[in-house]
C-alpha positions in Angstrom: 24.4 16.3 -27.8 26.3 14.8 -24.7 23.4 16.0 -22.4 20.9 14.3 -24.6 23.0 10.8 -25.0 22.8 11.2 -20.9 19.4 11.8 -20.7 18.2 8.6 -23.0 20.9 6.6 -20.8 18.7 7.7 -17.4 15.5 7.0 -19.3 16.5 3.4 -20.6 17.8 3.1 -16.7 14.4 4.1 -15.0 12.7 2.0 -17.1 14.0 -1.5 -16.8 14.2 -0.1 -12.9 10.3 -0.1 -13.0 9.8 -3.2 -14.9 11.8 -5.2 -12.6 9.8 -3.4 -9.6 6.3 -4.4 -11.2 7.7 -7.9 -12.3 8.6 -8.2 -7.9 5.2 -6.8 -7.2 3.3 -9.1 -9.5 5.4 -11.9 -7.8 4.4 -11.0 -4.5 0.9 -10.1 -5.7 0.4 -14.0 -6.4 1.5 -15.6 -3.3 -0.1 -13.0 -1.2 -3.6 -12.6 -2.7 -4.2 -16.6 -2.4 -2.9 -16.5 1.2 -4.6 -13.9 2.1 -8.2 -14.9 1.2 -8.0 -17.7 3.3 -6.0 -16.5 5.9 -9.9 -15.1 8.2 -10.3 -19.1 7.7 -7.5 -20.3 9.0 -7.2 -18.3 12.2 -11.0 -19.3 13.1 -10.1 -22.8 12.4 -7.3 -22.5 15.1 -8.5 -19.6 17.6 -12.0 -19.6 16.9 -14.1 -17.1 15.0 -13.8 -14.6 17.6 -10.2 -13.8 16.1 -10.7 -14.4 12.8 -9.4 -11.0 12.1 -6.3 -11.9 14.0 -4.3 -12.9 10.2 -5.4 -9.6 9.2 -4.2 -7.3 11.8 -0.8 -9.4 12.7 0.3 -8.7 9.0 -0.7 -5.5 9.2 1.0 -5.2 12.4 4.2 -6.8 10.8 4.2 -4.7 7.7 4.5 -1.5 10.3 7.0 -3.1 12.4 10.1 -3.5 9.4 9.2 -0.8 7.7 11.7 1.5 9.5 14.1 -1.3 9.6 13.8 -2.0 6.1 14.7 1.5 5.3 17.4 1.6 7.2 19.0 -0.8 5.1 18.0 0.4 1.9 19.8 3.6 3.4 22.9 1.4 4.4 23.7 -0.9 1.4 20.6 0.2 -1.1 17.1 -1.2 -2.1 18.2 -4.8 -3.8 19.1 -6.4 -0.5 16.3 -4.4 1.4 13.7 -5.6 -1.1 15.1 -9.2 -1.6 15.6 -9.3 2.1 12.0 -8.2 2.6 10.5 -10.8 0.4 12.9 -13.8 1.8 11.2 -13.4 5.0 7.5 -12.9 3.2 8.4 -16.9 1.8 9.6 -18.0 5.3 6.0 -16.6 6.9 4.4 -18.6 4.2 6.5 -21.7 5.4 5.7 -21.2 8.9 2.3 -21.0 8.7 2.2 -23.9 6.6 3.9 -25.8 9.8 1.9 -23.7 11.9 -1.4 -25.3 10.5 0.3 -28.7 10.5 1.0 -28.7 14.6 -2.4 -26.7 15.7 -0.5 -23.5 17.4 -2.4 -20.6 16.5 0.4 -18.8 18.3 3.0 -19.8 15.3 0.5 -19.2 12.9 0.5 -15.2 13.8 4.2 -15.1 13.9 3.5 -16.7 10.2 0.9 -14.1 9.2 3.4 -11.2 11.0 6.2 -11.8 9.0 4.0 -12.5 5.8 3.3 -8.6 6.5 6.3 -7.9 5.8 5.8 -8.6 1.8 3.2 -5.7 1.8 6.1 -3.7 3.2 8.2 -4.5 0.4 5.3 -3.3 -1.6 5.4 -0.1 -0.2 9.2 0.5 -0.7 9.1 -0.5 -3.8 6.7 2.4 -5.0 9.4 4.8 -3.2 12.2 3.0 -5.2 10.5 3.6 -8.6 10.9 7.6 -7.6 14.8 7.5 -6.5 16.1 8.5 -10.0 12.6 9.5 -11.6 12.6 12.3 -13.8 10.8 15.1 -11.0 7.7 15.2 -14.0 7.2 11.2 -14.2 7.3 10.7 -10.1 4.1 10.2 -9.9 4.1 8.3 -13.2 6.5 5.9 -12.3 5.7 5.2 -8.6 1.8 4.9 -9.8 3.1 2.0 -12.2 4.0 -0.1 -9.4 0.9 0.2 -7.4 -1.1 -0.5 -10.3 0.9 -3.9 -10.6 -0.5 -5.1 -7.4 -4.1 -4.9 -9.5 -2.5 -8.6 -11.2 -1.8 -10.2 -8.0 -5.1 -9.3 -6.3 -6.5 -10.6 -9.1 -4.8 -13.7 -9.5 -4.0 -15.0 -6.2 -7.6 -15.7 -4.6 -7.9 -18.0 -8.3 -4.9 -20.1 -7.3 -7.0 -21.4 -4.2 -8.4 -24.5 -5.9 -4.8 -25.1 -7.8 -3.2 -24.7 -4.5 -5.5 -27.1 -2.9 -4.6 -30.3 -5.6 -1.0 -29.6 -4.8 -1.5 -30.0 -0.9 -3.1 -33.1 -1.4 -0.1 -33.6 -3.5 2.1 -32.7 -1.0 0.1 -34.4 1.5 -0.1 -30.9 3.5 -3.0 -29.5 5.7 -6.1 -28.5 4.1 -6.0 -24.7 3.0 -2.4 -24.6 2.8 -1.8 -25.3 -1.1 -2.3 -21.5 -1.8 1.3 -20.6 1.0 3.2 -23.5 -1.6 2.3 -20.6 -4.7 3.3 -17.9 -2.0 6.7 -19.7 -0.9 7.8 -19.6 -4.6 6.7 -16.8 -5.9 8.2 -14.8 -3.5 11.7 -17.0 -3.5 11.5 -15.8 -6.8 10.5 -12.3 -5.9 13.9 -12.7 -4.3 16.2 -13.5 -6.7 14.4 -11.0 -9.3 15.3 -8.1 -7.1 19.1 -9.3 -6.3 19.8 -10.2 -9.9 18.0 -7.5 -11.8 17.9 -4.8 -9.8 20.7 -3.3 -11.0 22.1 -0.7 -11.3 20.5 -0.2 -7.7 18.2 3.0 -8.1 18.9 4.3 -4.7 22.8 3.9 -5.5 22.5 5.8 -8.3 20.1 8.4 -6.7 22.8 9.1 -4.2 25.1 10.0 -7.4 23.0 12.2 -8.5 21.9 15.9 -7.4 18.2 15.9 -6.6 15.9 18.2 -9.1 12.7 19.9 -7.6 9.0 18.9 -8.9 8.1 20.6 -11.5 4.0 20.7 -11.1 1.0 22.8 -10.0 1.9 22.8 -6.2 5.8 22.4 -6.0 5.4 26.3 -4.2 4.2 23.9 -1.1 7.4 22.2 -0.8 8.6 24.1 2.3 8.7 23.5 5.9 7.4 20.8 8.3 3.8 21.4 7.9 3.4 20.4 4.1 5.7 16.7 5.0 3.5 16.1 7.8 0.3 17.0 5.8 1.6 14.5 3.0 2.3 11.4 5.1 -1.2 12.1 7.1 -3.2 12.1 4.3 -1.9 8.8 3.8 -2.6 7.1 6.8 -5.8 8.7 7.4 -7.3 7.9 4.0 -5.5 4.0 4.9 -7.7 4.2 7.7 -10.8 5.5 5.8 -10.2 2.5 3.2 -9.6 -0.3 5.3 -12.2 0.9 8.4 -14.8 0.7 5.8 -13.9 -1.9 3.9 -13.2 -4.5 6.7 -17.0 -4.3 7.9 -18.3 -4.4 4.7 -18.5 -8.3 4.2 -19.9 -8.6 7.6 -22.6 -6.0 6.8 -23.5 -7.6 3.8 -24.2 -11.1 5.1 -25.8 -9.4 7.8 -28.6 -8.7 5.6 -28.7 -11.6 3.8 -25.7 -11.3 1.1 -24.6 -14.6 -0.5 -20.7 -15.3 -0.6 -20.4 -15.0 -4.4 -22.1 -11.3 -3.8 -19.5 -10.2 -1.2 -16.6 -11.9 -2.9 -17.9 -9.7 -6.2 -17.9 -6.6 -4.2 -14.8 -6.9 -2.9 -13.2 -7.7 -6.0 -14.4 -4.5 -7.3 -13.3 -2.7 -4.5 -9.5 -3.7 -5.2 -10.2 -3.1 -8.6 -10.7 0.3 -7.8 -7.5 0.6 -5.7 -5.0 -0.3 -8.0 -6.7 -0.3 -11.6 -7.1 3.5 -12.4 -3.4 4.2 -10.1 -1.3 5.0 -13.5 -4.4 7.7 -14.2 -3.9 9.2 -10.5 -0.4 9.0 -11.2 -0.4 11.1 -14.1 -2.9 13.6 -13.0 -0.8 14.4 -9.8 2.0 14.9 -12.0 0.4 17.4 -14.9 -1.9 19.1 -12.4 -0.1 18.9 -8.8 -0.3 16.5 -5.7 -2.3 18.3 -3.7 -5.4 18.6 -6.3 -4.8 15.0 -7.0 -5.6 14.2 -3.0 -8.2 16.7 -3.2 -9.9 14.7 -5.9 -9.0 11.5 -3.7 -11.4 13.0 -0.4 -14.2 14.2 -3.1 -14.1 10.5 -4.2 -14.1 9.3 -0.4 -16.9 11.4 0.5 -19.1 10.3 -2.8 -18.4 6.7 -1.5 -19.8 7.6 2.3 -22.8 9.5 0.8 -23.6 6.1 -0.9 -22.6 3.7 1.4 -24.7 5.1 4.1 -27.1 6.1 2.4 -28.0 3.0 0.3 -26.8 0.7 3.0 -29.4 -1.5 2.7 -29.1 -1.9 -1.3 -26.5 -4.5 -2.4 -26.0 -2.9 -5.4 -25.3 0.6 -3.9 -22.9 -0.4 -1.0 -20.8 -2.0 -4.1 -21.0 1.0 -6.0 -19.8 2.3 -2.6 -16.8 0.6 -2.3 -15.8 0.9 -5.8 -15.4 4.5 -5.4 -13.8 4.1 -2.0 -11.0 2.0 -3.8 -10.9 5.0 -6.4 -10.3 7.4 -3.0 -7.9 5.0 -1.6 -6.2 5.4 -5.0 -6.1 8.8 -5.7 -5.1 9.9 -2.4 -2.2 7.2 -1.7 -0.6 7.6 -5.1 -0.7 11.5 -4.9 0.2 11.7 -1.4 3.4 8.9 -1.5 4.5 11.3 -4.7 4.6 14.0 -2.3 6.2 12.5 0.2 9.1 11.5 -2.3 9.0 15.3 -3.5 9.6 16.4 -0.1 12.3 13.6 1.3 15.1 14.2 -1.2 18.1 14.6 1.4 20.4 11.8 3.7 17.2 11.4 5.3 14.6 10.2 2.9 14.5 6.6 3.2 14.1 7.5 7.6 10.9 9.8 6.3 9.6 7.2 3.8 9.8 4.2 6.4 8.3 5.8 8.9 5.3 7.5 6.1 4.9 3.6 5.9 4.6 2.2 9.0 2.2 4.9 10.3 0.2 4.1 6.9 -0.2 0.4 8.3 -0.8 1.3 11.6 -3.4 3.7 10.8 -5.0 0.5 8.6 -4.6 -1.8 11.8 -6.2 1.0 14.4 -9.0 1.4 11.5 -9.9 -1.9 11.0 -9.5 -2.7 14.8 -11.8 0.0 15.8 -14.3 -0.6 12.8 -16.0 -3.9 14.1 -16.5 -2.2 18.0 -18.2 0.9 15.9 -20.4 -1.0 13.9 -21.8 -2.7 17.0 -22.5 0.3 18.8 -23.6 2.7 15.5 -24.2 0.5 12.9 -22.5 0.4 9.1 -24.0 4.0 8.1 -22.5 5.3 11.4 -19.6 3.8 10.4 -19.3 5.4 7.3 -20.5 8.8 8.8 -17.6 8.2 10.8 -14.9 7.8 8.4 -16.8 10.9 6.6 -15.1 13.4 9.0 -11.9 12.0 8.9 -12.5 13.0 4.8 -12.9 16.4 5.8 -10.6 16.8 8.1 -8.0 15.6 5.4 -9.8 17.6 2.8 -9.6 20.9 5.0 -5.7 20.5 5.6 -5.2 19.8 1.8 -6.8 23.3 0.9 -5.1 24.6 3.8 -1.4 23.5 2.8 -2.6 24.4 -0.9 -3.0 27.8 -0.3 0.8 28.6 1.1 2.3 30.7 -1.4 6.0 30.3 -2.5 8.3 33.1 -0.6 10.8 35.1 -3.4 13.7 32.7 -1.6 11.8 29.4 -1.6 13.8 26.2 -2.6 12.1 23.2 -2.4 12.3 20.6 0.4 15.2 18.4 1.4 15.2 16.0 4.4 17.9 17.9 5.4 15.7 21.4 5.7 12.9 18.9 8.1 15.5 16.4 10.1 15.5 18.8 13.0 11.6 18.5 13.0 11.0 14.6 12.1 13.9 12.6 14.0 12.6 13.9 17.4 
């Protein structure tokens, strides 16, 4: 009786945990969806269209740089401050690139876009916060849930442009800066949610607790260095698949004479796919194992190639494209961020989860910088054929990591078992 009063305590405990994570992410989701569909506009209006991409890569660049850093603290004093801290310094980004359009220095307006980035880390801690006192059979579950909250922001944000613009006028600010005024607040109030209702702090209470195995298709994996490093690879190299692709595809489009409204519907579908079906991924890497989850992931990556290159020169078919690329993006992050958590159970987990997320966003910012040179020199199927082997390559690792079998002695993972191997 005692055992079951504990166990609907921990359940009402991980859930208002998760809402107050996907209330933070929705927050964030607003300011940063506006911001960033203007942000290509901005940096051509200061530096000129040849870095355009600049906003892009600096906040990618930034989210990779505090991710370690951010961990670290979580590790030190827990995820509230980490998390609050992380989205303080998303709302000063927004301020500074308000001031940085106001004055002309496209130097302050990186800075601005940098620390901006570091929002999207918060993003990715928080899906590894919604795992610290998961059951091990809702991991995925749980962590999917807050993914799939970004889905509202992405939405949202790009529709609070025109709001955003009345209240610079308002505000007398520069034009194209109303949509950082939504992002300042909503990320102040990111802030506050996290320091007020986080609580108790999961990764507190985590540290309380004795850490149960996984309890799904592929927990006999859970030994040794090679399975860790296979789950935070698969990450970054589907990151780079998604965003390599993705990056070129507006470009390609107009190229052959897209309108706007058809690349901005493309797109939209494509971040559809990322974050609407995430609870489904979630699920299905928790009832039939991480590993066939990724696998399914690659299948949907490769699917997505086929038609891409393929069909590049049919509209219709480079959307259906991208669609299914968000679905592999999906699929393969969810499933492989569950392992991760899985594996990094020890002192050492929130080391092994930064560092899973800042080579996540650097493999985004070395695919999408190496994306535009390819498609000059091999064109958009090229591209795509490109990305194809880096499918396989994940694909073949998956099946080869699958097939270790569970020795009589195996326990699964702790940080503490792989610390030797990852902190050199």
């Amino acid at each position: 009786m005692e055992h079951t009063v504990q166990m609907e305590i921990d359940r009402a405990v991980q859930s208002r945990i998760v809402r107050t994570l996907v209330a933070g992410q929705v927050l964030a989701g607003l300011g940063l969806g506006a911001t960033v569909a203007v942000g290509a506009i901005l940096a051509a209006d200061l530096g000129g269209e040849a870095l355009s991409g600049a906003a892009a890569t600096s906040s990618t660049l930034g989210a990779a740089l505090v991710s370690i850093p951010l961990a670290r603290l979580a590790q030190r004093w827990g995820r509230r401050p980490a998390l609050a801290l992380g989205a303080g310094i998303a709302a000063g980004g927004s301020l500074i690139t308000v001031l940085a359009i106001g004055i002309a220095f496209f130097p302050l307006l990186i800075l601005g876009f940098a620390m901006l980035g570091v929002g999207t880390a918060v993003g990715l801690q928080a899906r590894f916060a919604a795992t610290d006192v998961a059951a091990p059979e809702h991991r995925g579950r749980d962590l999917s849930l807050v993914v799939w909250s970004t889905t509202i922001g992405a939405v949202a944000g790009p529709n609070l442009i025109g709001p955003g613009e009345a209240v610079a006028q308002w505000l007398s600010l520069p034009t194209n800066t109303g949509s950082f005024v939504f992002a300042i607040a909503a990320q102040l109030a990111a802030t506050v949610l996290y320091l007020v209702l986080l609580r108790p702090d999961p990764l507190v209470l985590a540290g309380n607790k004795p850490v149960e195995p996984v309890a799904v298709a592929d927990a006999g994996i859970v030994r040794g260095r090679g399975p860790l490093v296979f789950a935070i690879g698969s990450i970054a190299i589907s990151h780079a698949v998604m965003v390599s692709i993705m990056a070129m595809t507006p470009v390609h489009l107009v190229q052959h004479g897209a309108s706007l409204t058809v690349v901005g519907f493309t797109i939209s579908l494509h971040i559809a796919g990322m974050y609407a079906l995430s609870p489904v991924f979630g699920w299905a890497s928790d009832h039939f194992g991480r590993i066939p989850t990724i696998l399914v992931g690659q299948a949907l990556f490769a699917a997505s190639v086929l038609v891409v290159a393929l069909g590049q020169l049919s509209n219709s078919a480079v959307t259906v494209g991208l669609v299914l690329l968000g679905l592999g993006w999906s699929a393969s992050t969810v499933a492989g961020s569950a392992l991760v958590a899985d594996l990094s159970t020890g002192a050492m987990r929130l080391r092994i989860q930064g560092r899973s997320d800042t080579i996540m966003s650097l493999a985004g910012a070395f695919g999408g910088g190496f994306a535009g040179p390819i498609l000059l020199v091999v064109g958009y199927a090229g591209l795509a054929w490109g990305a194809g082997i880096l499918v396989l390559i994940v694909a073949a690792a998956a099946l080869v990591v699958w097939r270790i079998k569970p020795t009589a002695t195996s326990t699964p993972l702790l940080v503490s078992d792989s610390h030797q191997s990852l902190s050199r």
